[in-house]
MMTF fields as JSON, N, C-alpha, C and O atoms, coordinates in Angstrom:
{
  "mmtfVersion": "1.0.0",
  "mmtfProducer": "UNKNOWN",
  "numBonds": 467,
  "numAtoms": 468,
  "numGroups": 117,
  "numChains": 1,
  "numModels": 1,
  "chainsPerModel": [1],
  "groupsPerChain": [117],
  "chainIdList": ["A"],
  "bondAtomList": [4, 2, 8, 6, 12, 10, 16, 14, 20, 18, 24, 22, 28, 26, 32, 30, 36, 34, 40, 38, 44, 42, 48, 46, 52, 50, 56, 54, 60, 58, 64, 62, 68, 66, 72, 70, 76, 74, 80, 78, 84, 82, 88, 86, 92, 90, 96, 94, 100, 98, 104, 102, 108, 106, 112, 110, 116, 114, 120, 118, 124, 122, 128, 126, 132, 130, 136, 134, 140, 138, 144, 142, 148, 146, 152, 150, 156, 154, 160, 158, 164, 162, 168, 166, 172, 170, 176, 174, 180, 178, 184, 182, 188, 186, 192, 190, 196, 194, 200, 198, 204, 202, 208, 206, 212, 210, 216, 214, 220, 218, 224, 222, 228, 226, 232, 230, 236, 234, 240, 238, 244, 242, 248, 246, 252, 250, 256, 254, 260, 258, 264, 262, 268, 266, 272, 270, 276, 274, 280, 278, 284, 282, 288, 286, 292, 290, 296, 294, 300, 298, 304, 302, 308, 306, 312, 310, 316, 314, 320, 318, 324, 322, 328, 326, 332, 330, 336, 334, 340, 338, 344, 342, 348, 346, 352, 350, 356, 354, 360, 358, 364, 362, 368, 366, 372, 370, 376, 374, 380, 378, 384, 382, 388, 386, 392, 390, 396, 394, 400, 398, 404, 402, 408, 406, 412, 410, 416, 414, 420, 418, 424, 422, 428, 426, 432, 430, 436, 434, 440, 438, 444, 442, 448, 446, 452, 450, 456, 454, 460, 458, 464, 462],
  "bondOrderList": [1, 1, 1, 1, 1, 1, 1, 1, 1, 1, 1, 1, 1, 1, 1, 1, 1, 1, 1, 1, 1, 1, 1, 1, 1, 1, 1, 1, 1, 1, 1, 1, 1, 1, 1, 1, 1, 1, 1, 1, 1, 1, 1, 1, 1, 1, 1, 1, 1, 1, 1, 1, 1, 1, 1, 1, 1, 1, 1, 1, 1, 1, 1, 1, 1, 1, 1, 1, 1, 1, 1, 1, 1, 1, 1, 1, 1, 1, 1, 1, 1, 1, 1, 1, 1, 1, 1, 1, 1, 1, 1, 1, 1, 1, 1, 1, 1, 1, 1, 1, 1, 1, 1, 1, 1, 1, 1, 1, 1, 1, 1, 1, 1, 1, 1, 1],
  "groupList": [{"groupName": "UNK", "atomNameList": ["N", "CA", "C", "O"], "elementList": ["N", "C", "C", "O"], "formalChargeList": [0, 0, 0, 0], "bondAtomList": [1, 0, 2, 1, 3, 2], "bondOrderList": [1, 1, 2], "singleLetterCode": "X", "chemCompType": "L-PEPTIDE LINKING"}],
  "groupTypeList": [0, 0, 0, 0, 0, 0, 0, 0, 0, 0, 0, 0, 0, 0, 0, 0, 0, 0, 0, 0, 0, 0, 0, 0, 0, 0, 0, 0, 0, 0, 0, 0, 0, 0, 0, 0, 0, 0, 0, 0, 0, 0, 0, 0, 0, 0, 0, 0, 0, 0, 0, 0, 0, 0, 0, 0, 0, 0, 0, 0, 0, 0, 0, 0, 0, 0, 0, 0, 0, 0, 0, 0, 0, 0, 0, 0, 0, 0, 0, 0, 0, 0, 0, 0, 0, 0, 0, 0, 0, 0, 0, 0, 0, 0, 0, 0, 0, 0, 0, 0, 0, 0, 0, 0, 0, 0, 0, 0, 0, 0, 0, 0, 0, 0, 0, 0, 0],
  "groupIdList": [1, 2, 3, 4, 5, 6, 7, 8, 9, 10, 11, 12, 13, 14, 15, 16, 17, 18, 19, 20, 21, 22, 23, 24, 25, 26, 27, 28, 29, 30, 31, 32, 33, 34, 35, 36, 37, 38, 39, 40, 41, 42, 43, 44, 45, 46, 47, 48, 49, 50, 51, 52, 53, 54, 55, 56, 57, 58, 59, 60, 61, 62, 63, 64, 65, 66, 67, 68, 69, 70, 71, 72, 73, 74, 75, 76, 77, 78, 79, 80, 81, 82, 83, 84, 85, 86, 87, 88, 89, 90, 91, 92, 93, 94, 95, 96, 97, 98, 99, 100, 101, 102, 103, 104, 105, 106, 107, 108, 109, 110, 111, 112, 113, 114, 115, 116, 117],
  "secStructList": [7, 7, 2, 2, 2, 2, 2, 2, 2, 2, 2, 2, 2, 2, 2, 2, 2, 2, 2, 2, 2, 2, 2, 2, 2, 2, 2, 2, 2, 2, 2, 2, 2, 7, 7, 4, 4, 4, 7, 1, 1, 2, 2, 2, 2, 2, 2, 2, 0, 0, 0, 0, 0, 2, 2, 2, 2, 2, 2, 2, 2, 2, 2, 2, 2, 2, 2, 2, 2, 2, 2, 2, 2, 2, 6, 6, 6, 1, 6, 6, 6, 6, 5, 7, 6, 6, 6, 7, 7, 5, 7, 7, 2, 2, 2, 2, 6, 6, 7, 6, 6, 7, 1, 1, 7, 6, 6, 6, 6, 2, 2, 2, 2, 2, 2, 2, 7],
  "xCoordList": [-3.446, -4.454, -4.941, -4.277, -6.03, -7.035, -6.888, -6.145, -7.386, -7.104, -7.931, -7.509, -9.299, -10.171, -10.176, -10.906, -9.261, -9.015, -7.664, -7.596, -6.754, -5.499, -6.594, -6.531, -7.462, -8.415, -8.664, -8.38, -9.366, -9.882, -8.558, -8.917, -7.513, -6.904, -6.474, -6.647, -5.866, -5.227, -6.591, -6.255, -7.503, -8.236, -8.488, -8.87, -8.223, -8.426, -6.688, -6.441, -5.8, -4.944, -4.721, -4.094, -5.26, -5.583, -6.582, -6.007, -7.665, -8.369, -7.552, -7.725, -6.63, -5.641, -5.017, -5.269, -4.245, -3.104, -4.004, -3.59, -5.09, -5.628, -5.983, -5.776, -6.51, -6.759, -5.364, -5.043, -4.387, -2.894, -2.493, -1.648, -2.842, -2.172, -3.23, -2.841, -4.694, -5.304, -4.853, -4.599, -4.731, -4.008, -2.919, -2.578, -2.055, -0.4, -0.915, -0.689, -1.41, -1.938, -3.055, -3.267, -3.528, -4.335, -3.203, -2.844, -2.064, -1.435, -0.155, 0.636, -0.008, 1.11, 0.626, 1.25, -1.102, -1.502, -1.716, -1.623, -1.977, -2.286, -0.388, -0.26, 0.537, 1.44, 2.129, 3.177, 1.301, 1.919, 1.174, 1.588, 0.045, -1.295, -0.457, -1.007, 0.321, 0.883, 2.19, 3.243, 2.165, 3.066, 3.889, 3.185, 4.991, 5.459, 5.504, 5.276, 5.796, 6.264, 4.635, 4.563, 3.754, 2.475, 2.26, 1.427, 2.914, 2.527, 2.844, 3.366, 2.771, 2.715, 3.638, 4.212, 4.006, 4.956, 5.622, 5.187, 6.738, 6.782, 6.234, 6.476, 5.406, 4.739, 4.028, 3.985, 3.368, 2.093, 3.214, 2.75, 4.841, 5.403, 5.977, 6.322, 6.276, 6.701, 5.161, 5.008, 4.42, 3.012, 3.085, 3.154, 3.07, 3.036, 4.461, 4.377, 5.214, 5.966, 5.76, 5.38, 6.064, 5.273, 4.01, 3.788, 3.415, 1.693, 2.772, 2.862, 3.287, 3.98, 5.038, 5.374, 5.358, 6.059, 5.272, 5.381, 4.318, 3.678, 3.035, 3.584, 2.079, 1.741, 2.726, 2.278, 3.996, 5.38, 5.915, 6.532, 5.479, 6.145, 5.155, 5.588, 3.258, 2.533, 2.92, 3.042, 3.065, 2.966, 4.564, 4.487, 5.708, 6.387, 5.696, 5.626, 5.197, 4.455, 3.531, 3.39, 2.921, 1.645, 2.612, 2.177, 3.697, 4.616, 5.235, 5.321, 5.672, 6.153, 5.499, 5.8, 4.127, 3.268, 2.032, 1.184, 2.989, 2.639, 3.307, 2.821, 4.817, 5.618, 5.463, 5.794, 5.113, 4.653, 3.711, 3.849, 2.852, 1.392, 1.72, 0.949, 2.738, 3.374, 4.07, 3.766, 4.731, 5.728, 4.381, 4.58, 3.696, 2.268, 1.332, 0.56, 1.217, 0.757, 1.457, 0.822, 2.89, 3.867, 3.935, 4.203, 3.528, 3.788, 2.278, 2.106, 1.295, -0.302, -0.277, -1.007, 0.231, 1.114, 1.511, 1.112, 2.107, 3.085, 2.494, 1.457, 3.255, 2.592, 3.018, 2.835, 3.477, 4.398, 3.55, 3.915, 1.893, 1.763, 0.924, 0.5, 0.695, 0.415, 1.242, 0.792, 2.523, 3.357, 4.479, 4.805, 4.792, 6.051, 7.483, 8.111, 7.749, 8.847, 9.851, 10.915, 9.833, 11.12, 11.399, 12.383, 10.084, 10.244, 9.36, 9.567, 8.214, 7.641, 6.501, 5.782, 5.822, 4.734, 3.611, 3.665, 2.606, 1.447, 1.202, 1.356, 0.73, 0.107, -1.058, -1.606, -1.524, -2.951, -4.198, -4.346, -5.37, -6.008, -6.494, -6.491, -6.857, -7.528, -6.347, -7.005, -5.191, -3.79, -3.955, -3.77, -4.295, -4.154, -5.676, -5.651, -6.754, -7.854, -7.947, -8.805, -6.555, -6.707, -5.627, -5.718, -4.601, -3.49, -3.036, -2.238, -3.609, -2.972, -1.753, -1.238, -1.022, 0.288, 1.282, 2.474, 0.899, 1.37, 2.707, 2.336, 4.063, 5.233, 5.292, 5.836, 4.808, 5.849, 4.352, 3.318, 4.959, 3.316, 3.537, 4.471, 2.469, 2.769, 3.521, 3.496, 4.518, 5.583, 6.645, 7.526, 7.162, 7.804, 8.154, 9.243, 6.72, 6.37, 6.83, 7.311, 6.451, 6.83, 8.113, 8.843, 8.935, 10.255, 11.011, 12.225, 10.308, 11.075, 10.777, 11.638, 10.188, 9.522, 10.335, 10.91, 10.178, 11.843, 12.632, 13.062, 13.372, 14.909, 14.691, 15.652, 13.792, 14.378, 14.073, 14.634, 13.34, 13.143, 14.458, 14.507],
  "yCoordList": [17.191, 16.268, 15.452, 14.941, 15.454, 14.566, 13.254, 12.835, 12.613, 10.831, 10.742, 10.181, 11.114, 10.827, 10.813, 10.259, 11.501, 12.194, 10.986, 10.667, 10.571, 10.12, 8.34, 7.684, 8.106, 6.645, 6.636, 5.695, 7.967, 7.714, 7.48, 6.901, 7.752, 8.377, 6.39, 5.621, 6.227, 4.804, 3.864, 3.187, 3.947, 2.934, 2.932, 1.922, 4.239, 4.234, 3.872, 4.047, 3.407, 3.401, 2.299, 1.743, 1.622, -0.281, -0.496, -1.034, -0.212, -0.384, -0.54, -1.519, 0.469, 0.877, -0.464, -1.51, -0.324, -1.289, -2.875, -3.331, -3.397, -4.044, -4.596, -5.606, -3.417, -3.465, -3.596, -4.4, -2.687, -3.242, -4.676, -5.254, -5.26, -6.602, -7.595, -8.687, -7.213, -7.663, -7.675, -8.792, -7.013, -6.347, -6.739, -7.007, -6.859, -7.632, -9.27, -9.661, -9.802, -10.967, -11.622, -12.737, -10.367, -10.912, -10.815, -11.832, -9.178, -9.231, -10.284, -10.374, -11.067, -12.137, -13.509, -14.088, -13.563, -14.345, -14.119, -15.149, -12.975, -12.744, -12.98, -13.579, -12.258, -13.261, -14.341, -14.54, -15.206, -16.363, -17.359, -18.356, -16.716, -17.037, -16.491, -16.882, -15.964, -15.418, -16.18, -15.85, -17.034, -18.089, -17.837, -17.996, -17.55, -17.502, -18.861, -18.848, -20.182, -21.41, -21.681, -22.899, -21.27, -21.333, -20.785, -21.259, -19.84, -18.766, -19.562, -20.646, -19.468, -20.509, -19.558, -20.23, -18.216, -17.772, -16.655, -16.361, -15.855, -14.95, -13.861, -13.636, -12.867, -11.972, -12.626, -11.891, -13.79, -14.365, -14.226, -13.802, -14.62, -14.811, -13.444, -13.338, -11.946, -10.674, -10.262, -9.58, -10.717, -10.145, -10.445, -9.545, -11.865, -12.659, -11.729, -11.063, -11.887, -11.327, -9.61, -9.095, -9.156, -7.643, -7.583, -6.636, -8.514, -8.225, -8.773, -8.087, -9.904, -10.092, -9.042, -8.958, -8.336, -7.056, -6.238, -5.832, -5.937, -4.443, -5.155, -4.784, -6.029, -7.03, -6.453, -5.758, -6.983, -7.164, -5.478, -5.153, -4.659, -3.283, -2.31, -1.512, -2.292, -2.17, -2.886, -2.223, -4.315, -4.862, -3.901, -3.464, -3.416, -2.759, -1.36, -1.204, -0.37, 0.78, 0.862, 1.703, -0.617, -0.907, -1.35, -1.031, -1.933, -2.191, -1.043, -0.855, -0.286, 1.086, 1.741, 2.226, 1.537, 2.201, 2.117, 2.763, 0.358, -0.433, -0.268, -0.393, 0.111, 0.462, 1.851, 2.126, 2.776, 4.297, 3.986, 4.27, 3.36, 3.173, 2.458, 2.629, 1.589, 0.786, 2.18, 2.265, 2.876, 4.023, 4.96, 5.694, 5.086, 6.119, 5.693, 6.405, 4.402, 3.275, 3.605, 3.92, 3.462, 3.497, 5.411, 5.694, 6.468, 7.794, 8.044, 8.972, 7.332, 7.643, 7.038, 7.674, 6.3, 5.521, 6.724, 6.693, 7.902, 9.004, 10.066, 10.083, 11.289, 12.508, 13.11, 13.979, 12.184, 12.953, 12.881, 13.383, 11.769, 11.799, 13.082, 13.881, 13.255, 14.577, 16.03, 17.097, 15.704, 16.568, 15.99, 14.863, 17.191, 17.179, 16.528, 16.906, 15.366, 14.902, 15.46, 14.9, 16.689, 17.625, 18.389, 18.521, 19.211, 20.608, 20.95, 22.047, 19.952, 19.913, 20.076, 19.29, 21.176, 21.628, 20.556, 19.361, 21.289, 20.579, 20.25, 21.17, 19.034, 18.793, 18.578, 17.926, 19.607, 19.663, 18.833, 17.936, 19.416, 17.804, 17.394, 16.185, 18.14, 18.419, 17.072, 16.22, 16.86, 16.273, 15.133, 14.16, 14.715, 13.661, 13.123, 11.896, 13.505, 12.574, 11.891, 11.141, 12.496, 12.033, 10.955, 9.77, 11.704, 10.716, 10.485, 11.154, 9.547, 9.794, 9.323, 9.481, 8.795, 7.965, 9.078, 8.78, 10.197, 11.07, 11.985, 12.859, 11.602, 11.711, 13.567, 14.262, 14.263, 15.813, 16.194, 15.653, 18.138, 18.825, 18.746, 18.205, 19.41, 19.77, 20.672, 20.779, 21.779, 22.417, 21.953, 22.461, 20.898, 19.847, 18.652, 18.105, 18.333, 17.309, 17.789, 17.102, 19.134, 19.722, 19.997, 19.467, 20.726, 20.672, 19.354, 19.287, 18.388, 17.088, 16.422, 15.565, 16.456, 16.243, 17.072, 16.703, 18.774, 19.57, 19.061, 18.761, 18.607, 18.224, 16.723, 16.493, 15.729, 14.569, 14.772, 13.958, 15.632, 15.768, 16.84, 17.12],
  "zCoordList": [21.62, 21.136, 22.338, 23.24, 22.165, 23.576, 23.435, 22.547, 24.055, 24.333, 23.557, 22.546, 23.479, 22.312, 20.964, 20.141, 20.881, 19.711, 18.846, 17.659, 20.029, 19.441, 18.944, 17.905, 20.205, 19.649, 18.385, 17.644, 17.941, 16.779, 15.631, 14.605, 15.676, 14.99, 14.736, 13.79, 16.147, 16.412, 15.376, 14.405, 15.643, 15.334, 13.765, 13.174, 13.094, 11.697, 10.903, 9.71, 11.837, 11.319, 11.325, 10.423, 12.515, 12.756, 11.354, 10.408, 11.202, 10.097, 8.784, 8.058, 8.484, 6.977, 7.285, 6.687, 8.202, 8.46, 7.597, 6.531, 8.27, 8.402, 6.412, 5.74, 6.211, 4.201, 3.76, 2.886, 4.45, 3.341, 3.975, 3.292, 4.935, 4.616, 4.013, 3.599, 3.944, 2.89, 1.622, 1.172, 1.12, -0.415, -0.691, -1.843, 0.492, 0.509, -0.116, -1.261, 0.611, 0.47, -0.849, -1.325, -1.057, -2.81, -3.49, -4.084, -3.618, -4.683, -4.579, -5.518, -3.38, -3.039, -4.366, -5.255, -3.737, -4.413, -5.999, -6.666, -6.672, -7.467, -8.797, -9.865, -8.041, -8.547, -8.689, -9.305, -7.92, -7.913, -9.078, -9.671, -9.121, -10.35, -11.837, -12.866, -11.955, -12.81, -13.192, -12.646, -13.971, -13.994, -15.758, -16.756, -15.86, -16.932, -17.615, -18.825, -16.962, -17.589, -18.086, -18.251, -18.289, -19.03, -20.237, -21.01, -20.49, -21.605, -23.113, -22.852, -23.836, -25.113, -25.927, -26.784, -25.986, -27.019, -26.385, -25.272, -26.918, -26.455, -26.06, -24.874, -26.715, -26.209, -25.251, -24.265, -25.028, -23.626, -22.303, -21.245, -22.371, -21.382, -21.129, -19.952, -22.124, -21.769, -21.018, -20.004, -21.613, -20.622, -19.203, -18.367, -18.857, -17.677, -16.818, -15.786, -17.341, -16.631, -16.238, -15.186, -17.19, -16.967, -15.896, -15.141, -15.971, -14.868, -13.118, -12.1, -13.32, -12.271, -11.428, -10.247, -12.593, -12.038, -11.435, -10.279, -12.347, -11.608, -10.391, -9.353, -10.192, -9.359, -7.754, -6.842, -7.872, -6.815, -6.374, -5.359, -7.416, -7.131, -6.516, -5.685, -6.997, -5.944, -4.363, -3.333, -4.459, -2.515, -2.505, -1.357, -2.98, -2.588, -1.86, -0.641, -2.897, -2.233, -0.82, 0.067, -1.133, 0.222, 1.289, 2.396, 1.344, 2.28, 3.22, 4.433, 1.902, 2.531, 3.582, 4.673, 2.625, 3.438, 4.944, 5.56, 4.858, 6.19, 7.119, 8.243, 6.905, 7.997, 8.218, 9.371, 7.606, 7.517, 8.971, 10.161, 8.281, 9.714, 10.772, 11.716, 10.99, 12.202, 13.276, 14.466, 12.791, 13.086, 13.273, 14.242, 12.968, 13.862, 14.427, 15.069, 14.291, 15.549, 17.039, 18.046, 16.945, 17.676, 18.534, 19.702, 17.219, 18.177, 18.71, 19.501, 18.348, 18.848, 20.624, 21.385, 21.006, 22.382, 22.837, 24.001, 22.655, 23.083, 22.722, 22.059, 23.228, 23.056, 21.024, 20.172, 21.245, 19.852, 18.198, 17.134, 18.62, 17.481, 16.996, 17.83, 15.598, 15.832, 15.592, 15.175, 15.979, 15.877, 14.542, 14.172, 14.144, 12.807, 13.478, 14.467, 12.515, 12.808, 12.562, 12.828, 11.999, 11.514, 12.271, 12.998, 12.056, 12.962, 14.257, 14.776, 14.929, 15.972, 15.845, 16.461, 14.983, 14.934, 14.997, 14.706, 15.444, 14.761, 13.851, 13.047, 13.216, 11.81, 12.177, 13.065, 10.878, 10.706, 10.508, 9.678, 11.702, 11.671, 10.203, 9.974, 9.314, 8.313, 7.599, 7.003, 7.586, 6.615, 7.372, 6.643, 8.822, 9.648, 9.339, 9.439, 9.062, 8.484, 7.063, 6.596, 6.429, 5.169, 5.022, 4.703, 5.342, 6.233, 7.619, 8.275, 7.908, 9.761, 9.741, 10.848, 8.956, 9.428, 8.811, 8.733, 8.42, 7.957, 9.115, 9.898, 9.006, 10.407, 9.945, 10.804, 8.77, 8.349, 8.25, 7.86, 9.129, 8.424, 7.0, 6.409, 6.502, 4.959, 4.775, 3.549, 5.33, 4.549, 4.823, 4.13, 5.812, 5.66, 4.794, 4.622, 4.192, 3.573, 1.756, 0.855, 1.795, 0.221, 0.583, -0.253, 1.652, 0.942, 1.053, 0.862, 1.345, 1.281, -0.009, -0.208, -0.656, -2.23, -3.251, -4.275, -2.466, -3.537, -3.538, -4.652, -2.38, -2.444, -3.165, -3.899, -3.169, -3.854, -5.273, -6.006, -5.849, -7.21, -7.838, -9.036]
}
């Protein structure tokens, strides 16, 4: 992969990076707006709570998936990004425009999806 090539890659991953800690930060705010000691009966406070959950378990996923993009921030610096963290290969540019922070080609990526299911 060319220097040109790894820029673009770096800079769309600065961009992502950039929307998930946006998003970290509405849904931080968005549960804190979500206040159970308000709700007037039970079902208003199983709601409140329930929205506060899903709310906290999305910024879990976007988190994940902030350190995902920190860790290919980090191999775009080196020759290594680009390449399968398993088995070496190339990953395909076609999988790296859709995901760049993407560390496994895709037949890496499916048998790692077999084994945890």
């Amino acid at each position: 992969m060319n220097k040109q090539e790894r820029e673009r890659y770096k800079k769309a991953l600065q961009e992502r990076k950039q929307e998930l800690n946006h998003q970290l930060s509405e849904f931080y705010s968005e549960s804190k707006e979500v206040e159970t000691g308000i709700a007037q009966d039970i079902g208003d406070k199983a709601e409140s709570s329930y929205t506060k959950e899903f709310l906290l378990s999305l910024s879990d996923s976007e988190r994940k998936k902030l350190g995902m993009i920190d860790e290919a921030l980090k191999r775009v610096e080196t020759t290594e990004f680009g390449n399968c963290q398993n088995c070496g290969t190339k990953i395909a540019k076609k999988r790296l425009n859709v995901v760049p922070w993407a560390p496994l080609c895709i037949v890496c990526q499916q048998k790692e999806e077999e084994e945890a299911s």
